[in-house]
C-alpha positions in Angstrom: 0.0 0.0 0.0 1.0 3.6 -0.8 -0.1 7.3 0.1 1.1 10.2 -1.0 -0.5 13.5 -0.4 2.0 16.8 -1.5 -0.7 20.3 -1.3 0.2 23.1 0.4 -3.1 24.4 1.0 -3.9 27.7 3.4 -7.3 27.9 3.6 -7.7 30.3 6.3 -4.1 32.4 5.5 -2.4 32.2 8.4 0.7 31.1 6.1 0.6 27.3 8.1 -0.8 24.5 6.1 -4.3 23.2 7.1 -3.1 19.6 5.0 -0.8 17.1 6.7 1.7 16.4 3.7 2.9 12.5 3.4 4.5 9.8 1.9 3.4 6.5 3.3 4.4 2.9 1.9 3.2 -0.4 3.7 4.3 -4.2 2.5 2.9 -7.4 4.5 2.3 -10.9 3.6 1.6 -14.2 5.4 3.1 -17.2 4.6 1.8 -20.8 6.3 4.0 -23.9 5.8 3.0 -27.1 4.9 4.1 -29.9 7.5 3.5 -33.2 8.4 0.5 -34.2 10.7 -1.0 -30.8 10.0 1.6 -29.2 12.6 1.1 -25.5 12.3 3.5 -22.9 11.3 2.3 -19.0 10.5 5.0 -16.2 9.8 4.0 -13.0 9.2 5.5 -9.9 8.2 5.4 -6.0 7.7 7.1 -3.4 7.5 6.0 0.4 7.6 7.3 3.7 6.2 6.1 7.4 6.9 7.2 10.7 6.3 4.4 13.1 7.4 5.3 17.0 7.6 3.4 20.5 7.9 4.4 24.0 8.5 4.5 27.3 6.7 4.5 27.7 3.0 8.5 28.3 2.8 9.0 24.4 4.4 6.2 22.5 2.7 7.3 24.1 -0.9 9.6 21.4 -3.5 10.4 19.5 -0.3 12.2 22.1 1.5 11.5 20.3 4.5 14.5 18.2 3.7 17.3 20.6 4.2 15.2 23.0 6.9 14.2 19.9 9.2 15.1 21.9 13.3 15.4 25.5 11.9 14.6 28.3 14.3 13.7 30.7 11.5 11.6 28.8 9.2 8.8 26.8 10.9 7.9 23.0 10.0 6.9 19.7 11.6 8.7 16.7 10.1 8.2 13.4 11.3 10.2 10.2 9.8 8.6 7.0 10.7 10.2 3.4 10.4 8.4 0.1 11.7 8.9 -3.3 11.4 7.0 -6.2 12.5 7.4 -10.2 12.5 5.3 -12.8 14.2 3.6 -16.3 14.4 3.1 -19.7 15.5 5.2 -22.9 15.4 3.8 -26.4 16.7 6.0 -28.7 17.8 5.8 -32.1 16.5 5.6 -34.1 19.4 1.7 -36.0 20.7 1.9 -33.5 23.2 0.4 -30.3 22.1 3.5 -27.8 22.4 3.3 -24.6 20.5 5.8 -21.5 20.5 3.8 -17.8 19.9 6.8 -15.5 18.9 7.1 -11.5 17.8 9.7 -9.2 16.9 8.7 -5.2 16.6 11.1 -2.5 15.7 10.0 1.3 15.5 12.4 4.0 14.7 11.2 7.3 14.8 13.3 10.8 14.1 11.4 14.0 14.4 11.6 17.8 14.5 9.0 20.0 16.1 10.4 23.3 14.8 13.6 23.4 15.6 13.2 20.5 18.8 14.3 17.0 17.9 13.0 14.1 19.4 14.5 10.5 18.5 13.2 7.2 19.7 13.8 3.7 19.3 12.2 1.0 20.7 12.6 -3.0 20.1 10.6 -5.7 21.1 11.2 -10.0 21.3 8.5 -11.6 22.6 8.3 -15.6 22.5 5.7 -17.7 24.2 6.2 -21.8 24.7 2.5 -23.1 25.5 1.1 -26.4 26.3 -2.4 -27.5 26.4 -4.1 -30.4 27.2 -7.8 -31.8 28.3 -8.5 -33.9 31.2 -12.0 -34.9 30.8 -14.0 -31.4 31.8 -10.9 -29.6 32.4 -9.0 -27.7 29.7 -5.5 -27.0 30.8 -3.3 -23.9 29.5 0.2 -23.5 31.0 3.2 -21.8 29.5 6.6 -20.2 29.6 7.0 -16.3 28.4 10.4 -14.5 27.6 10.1 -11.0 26.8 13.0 -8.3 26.5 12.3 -4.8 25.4 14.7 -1.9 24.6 14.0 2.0 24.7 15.7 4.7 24.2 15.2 8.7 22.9 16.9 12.0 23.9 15.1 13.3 26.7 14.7 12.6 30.0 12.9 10.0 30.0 16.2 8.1 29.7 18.5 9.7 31.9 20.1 8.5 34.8 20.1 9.6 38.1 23.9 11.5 36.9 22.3 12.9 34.1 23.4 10.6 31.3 22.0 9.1 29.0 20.6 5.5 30.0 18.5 3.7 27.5 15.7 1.3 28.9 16.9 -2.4 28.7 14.7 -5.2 30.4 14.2 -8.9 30.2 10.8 -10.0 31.8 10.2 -14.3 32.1 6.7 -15.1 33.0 5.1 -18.1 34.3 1.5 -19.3 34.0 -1.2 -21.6 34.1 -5.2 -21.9 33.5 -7.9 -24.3 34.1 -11.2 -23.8 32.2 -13.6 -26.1 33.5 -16.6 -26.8 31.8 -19.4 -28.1 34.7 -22.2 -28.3 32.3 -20.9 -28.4 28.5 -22.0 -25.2 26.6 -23.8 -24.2 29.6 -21.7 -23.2 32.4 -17.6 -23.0 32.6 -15.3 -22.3 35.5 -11.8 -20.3 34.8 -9.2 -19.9 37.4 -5.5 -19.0 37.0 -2.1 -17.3 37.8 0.3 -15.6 36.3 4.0 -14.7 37.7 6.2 -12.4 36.1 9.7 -10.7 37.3 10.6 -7.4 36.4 13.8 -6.3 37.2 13.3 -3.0 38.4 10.2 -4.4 40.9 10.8 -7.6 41.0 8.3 -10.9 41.4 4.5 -10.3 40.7 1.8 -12.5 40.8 -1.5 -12.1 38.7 -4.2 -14.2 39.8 -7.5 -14.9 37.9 -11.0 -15.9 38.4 -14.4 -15.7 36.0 -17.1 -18.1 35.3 -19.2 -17.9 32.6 -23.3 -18.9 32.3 
């Protein structure tokens, strides 16, 4: 997919553009694999592209906005945009039903708001090994989750206690486990469960949960 929108237009002349300019381009697909026993495996993919600006007439004119991006005398917005995504679903083949959920995310993001930067990047892995199995009534859900996420920009959002720059880097494992049990089929259904995760900066932290269902 593409968009492209490139009119300076000034509707109520106040020399600022009343149209958000843009280029935009956005690829995906989804592939599934063929295996045997009918074991799943998804992958899909995108990846996302923006460049959005506005400002006065001088900025917005043949792309200006290229060489005046953070000038104090000439006034523009200019926001790059980069994003990519990956993600899906592997079955193990074992008779056990073992499955691995899994995501990757990248966003990049350099910007000027005049003549004030801002820069951010963030990256997130996420993978999530799951087993399930029934036992007469009782469906049972347990799994293992690893996620590390990274952060960083240039304000202080990310500084340390010194005042230096610190970007954000965490690693949170997770441990959980559900039982949905069904006391009259299609009728009435019990849920109960708990979920652990550790976060470095606050440590262990239990989720607990309980619904039924009529």
């Amino acid at each position: 997919q593409h968009a492209y929108i490139s009119n300076f237009e000034d509707f109520n002349k106040d020399n600022l553009g009343d149209m958000i300019n843009l280029d935009r381009l956005s690829i995906f697909n989804k592939w599934s694999m063929h295996r045997p026993n009918n074991k799943k495996f998804t992958l899909f993919a995108k990846y996302f592209y923006e460049d959005r600006r506005n400002g006065v007439e001088a900025y917005m004119r043949d792309r200006a906005y290229r060489s005046l991006r953070g000038d104090t005398a000439i006034y523009g917005e200019s926001i790059y945009t980069q994003r990519f995504e990956l993600m899906g679903t592997y079955e193990l083949q074992t008779r056990e039903h073992f499955r691995v959920d899994y995501s990757f995310s990248m966003h990049d993001q350099d910007s000027y708001y005049g003549a004030d930067q801002y820069v951010a990047n963030q990256y997130i892995a996420y993978a999530n090994f799951i087993w399930n199995r029934q036992f007469g009534q009782h469906d049972i859900l347990a799994g293992l989750t690893s996620r590390y996420q990274y952060y960083d920009d240039n304000t202080v959002a990310t500084l340390d206690t010194n005042g230096v720059n610190q970007a954000d880097n965490q690693f949170i494992p997770a441990l959980w486990v559900q039982d949905e049990w069904n006391v009259k089929p299609n009728k009435f259904s019990l849920l109960g469960g708990m979920r652990l995760d550790y976060f470095p900066a606050h440590g262990l932290i239990p989720s607990p949960r309980l619904s039924m269902r009529y």
